[in-house]
C-alpha positions in Angstrom: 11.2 4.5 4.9 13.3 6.1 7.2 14.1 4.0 10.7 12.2 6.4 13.3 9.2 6.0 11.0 9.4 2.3 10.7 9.5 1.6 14.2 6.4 3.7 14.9 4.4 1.6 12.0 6.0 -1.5 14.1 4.8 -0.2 17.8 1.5 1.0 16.4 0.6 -2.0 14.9 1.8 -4.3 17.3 -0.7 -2.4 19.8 -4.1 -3.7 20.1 -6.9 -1.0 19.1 -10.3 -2.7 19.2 -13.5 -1.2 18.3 -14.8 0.7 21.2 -11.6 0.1 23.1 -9.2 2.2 20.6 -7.9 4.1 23.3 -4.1 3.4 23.8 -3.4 3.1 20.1 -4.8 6.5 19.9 -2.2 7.5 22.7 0.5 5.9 20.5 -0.9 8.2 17.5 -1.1 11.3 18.9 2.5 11.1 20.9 3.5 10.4 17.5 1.7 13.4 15.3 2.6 16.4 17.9 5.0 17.4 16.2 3.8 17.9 13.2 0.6 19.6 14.0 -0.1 23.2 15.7 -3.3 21.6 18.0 -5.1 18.5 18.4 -9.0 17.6 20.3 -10.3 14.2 21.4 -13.9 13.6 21.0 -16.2 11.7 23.1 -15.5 8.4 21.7 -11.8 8.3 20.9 -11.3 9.8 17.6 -8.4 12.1 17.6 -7.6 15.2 15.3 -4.5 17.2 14.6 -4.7 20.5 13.2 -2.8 22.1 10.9 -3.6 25.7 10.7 -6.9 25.8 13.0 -7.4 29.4 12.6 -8.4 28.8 9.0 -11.7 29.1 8.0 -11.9 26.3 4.6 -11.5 23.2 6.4 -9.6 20.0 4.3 -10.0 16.7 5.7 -7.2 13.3 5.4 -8.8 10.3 7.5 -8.2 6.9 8.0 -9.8 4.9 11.1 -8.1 3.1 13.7 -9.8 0.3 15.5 -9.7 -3.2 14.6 -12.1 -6.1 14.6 -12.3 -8.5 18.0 -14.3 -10.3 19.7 -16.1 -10.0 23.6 -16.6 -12.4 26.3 -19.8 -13.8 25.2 -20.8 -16.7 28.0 -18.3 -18.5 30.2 -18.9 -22.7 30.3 -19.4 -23.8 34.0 -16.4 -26.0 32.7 -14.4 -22.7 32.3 -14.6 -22.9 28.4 -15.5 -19.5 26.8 -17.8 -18.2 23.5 -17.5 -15.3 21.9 -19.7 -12.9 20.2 -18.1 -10.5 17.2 -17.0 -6.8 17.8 -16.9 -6.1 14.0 -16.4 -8.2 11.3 -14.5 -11.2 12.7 -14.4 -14.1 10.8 -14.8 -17.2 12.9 -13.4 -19.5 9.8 -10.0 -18.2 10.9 -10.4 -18.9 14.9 -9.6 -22.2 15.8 -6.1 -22.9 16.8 -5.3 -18.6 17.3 -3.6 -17.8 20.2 -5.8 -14.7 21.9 -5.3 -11.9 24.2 -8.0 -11.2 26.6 -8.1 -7.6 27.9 -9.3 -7.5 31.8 -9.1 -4.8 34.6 -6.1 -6.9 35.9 -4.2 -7.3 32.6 -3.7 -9.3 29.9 -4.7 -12.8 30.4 -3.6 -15.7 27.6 -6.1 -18.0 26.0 -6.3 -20.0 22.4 -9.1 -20.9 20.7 -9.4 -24.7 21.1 -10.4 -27.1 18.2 -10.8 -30.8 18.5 -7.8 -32.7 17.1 -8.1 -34.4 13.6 -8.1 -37.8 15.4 -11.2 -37.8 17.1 -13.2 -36.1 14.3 -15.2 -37.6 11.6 -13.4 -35.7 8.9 -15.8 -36.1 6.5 -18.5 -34.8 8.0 -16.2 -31.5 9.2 -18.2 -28.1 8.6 -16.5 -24.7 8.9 -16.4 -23.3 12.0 -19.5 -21.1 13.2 -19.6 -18.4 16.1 -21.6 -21.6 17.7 -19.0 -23.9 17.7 -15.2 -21.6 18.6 -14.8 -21.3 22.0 -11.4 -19.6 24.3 -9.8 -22.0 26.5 -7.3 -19.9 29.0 -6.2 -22.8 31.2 -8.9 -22.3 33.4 -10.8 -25.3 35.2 -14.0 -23.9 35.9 -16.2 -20.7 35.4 -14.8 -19.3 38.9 -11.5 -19.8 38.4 -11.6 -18.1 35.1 -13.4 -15.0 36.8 -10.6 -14.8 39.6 -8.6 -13.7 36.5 -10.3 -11.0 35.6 -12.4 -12.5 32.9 -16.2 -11.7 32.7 -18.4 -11.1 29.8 -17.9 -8.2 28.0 -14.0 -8.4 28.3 -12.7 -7.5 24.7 -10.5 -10.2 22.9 -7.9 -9.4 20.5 -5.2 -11.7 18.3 -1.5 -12.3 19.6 -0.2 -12.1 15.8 2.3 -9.4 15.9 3.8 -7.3 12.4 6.8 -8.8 10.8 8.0 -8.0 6.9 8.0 -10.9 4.4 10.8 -10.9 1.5 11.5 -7.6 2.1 8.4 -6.7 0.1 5.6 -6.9 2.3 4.1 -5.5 5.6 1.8 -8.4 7.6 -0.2 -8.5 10.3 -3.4 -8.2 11.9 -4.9 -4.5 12.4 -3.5 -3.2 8.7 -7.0 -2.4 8.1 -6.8 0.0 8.8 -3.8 1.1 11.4 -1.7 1.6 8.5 -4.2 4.3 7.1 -3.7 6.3 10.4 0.5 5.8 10.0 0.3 6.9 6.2 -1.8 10.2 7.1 0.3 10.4 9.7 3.3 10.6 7.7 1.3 13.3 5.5 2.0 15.8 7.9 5.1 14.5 8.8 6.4 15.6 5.6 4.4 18.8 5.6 6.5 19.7 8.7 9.3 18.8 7.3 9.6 20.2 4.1 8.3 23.8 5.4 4.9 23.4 3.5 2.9 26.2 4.5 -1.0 25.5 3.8 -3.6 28.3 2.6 -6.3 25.7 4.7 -7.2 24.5 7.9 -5.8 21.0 7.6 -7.8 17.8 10.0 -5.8 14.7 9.9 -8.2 12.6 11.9 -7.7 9.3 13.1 -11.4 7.7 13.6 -12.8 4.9 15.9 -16.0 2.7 15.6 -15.7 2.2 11.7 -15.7 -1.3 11.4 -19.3 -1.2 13.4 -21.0 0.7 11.0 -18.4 4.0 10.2 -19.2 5.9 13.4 -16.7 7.7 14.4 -16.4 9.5 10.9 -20.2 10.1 11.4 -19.3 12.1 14.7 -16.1 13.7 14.0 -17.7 15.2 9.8 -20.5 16.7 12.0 -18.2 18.1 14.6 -15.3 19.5 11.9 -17.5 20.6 9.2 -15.1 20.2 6.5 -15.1 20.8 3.2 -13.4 18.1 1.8 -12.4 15.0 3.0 -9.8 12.9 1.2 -10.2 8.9 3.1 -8.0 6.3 3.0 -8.6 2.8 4.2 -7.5 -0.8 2.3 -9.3 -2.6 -0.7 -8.9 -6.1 -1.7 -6.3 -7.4 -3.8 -7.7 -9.7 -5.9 -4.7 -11.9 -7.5 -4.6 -14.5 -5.2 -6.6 -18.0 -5.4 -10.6 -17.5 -4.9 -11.1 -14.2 -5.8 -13.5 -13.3 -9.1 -12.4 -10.5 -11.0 -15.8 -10.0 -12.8 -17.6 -9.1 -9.6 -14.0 -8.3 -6.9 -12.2 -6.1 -10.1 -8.6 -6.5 -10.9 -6.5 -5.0 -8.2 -2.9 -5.9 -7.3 -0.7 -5.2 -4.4 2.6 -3.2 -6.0 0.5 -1.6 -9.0 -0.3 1.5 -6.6 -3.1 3.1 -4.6 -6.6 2.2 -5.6 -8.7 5.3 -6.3 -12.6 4.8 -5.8 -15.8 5.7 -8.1 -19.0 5.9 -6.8 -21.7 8.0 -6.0 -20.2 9.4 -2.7 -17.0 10.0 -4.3 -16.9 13.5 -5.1 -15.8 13.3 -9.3 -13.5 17.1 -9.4 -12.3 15.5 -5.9 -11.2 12.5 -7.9 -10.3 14.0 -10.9 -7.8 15.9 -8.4 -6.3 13.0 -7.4 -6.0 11.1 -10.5 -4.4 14.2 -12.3 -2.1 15.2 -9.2 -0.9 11.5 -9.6 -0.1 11.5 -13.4 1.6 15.0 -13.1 4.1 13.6 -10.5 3.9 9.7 -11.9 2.9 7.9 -9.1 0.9 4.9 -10.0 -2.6 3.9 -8.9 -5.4 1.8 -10.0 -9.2 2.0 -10.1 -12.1 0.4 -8.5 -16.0 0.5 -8.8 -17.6 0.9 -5.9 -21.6 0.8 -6.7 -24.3 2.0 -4.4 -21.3 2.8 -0.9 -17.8 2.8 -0.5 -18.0 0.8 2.8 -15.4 3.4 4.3 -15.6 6.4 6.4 -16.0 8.1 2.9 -19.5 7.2 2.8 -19.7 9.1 6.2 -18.4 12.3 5.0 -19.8 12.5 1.8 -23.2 12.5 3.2 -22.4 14.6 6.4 -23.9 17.8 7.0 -25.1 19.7 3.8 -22.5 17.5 1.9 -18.7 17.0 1.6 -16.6 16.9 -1.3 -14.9 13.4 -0.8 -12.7 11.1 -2.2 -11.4 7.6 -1.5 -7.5 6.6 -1.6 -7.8 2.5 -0.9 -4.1 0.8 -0.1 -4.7 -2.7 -1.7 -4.8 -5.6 0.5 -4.7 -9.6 0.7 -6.4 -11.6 3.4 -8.5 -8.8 4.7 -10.0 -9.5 8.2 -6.9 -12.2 9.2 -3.8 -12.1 10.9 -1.9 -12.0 8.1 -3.3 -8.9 6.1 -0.5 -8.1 3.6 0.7 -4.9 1.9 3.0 -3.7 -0.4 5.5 -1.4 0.5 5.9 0.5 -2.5 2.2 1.1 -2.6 2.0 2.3 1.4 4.9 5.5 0.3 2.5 6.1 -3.4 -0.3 6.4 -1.2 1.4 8.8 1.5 3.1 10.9 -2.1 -0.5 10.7 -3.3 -2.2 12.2 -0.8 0.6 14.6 0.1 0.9 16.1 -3.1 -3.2 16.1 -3.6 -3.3 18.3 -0.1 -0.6 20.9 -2.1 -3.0 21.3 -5.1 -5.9 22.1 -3.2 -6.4 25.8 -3.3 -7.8 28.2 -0.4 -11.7 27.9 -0.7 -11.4 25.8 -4.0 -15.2 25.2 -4.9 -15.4 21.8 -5.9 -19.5 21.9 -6.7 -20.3 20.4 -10.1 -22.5 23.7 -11.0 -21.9 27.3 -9.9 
């Protein structure tokens, strides 16, 4: 990876982008994709959208979304003690003992989420922690003190846990799902720039908000765009580390290569695209079963409008939802090839309907 593109990974996903609040990693995006990209438009809610070629009437589609889970200011202890309530899927087994940043009108204010020591505990009676029992301590004394800071409910909380690489091999942190999607389409037309790539389509690279609520940003951006295809990238679980079941997870590896999805809402010549774009050029993926929803912004396309032709490019991923989500490298560039040299196969109003 070349050094200007590293350090924008490193920035972006050092930033804090939660859902609802996903507005200055969207800054950090955008300064990043001008370049590239002949216009851009903001929607009412945050998502952002380059475009290559807007004058274009056949409209292709690379997404990926760019909030990540957090928690709110939920009810503040007269003691000054503080409980949360979720802003996506936040996983309170992972809570106690994480430092915190809490996001207020005057700043960033430093908390940790307390947990009695293993002295005073009856450790055989210990159950995992519950979104009853984690609470924020920020040093505070009492409730008023802690609302002279800034602090009230409804202030959005995100992890301190910052990126760092691990044996040269691996990209971890919090916020890879799915940050790292918006970097690798970012990188897409990047290299379209760059290699004088000149596209027969209008070409959305859209970096969504509000997916890990219920994909909502995708559901307002499809209906807005109108595309007609939409190739979506967000992370899938690895499943080779302890706990996982491969008869029900499936057998997925970080290093092995992108994860291509099927499923009802994945478009099948969409895929079959893909998965022949990738043998012609050797870059190695895997495949997952997806049942009755993808659980992505894919869903949200697919089903948009009179339908989209859609397809899912997942990045495998261990320790999804933690502070220590972990990717391969190899497999972040075989998804950016993947969907770079899918976008040069697809031809000017390519028809992509199983019966014509």
């Amino acid at each position: 990876m070349r050094q200007e593109s590293f350090d924008f990974l490193q920035k972006y996903l050092n930033n804090s982008s939660p859902t609802g609040f996903e507005v200055e990693g969207q800054k950090l995006w955008l300064e990043y994709m001008k370049p590239y990209i002949d216009e851009y438009f903001v929607d009412t809610y945050g998502t952002v959208v380059g475009v290559i070629n807007p004058e274009a009437e056949y409209k292709v589609v690379i997404e990926a979304h760019a909030d990540e889970i957090s928690w709110f200011v939920n009810y503040i202890t007269p003691e000054g003690y503080i409980y949360v309530r979720r802003n996506g899927g936040s996983d309170a087994l992972i809570a106690p003992s994480k430092r915190v940043n809490i996001h207020t009108s005057k700043g960033i204010v430093k908390a940790v989420f307390g947990w009695p020591a293993i002295h005073v505990r009856k450790v055989e009676n210990d159950k995992a922690p519950t979104m009853e029992t984690i609470f924020l301590d920020c040093g505070a004394s009492n409730r008023e003190e802690v609302e002279k800071m800034g602090v009230h409910v409804g202030c959005v909380i995100t992890f301190e846990d910052e990126f760092t690489v691990m044996n040269d091999r691996y990209y971890v942190g919090r916020a890879l799902d799915n940050r790292i999607g918006g970097f690798m389409i970012a990188e897409v037309a990047r290299r379209l720039k760059e290699d004088g790539k000149k596209l027969p389509f209008g070409l959305y690279i859209v970096n969504a908000v509000q997916e890990e609520i219920g994909l909502r940003g995708a559901e307002m951006i499809a209906h807005r765009i109108k595309p007609d295809v939409a190739i979506i990238t967000d992370v899938t679980h690895d499943t080779q580390s302890p706990m996982y079941e491969k008869k029900t997870n499936g057998d997925i590896h970080c290093g092995k290569g992108p994860v291509i999805a099927y499923g009802p809402a994945v478009q099948n010549n969409v895929r079959d695209l893909i998965i022949n774009t990738a043998q012609e050029k050797g870059i190695p993926f895997q495949r997952a079963a997806v049942s009755r929803a993808t659980g992505t912004d894919t869903d949200a396309f697919a089903y948009s409008n009179a339908g989209v032709a859609s397809a899912l490019i997942s990045l495998p991923l261990k320790y999804m939802h933690t502070t220590v989500e972990t990717v391969h490298k190899d497999d972040v560039e075989n998804v950016i090839n993947m969907i770079y040299e899918t976008i040069l196969k697809i031809e000017d109003k390519q028809d992509f309907r199983y019966l014509s």
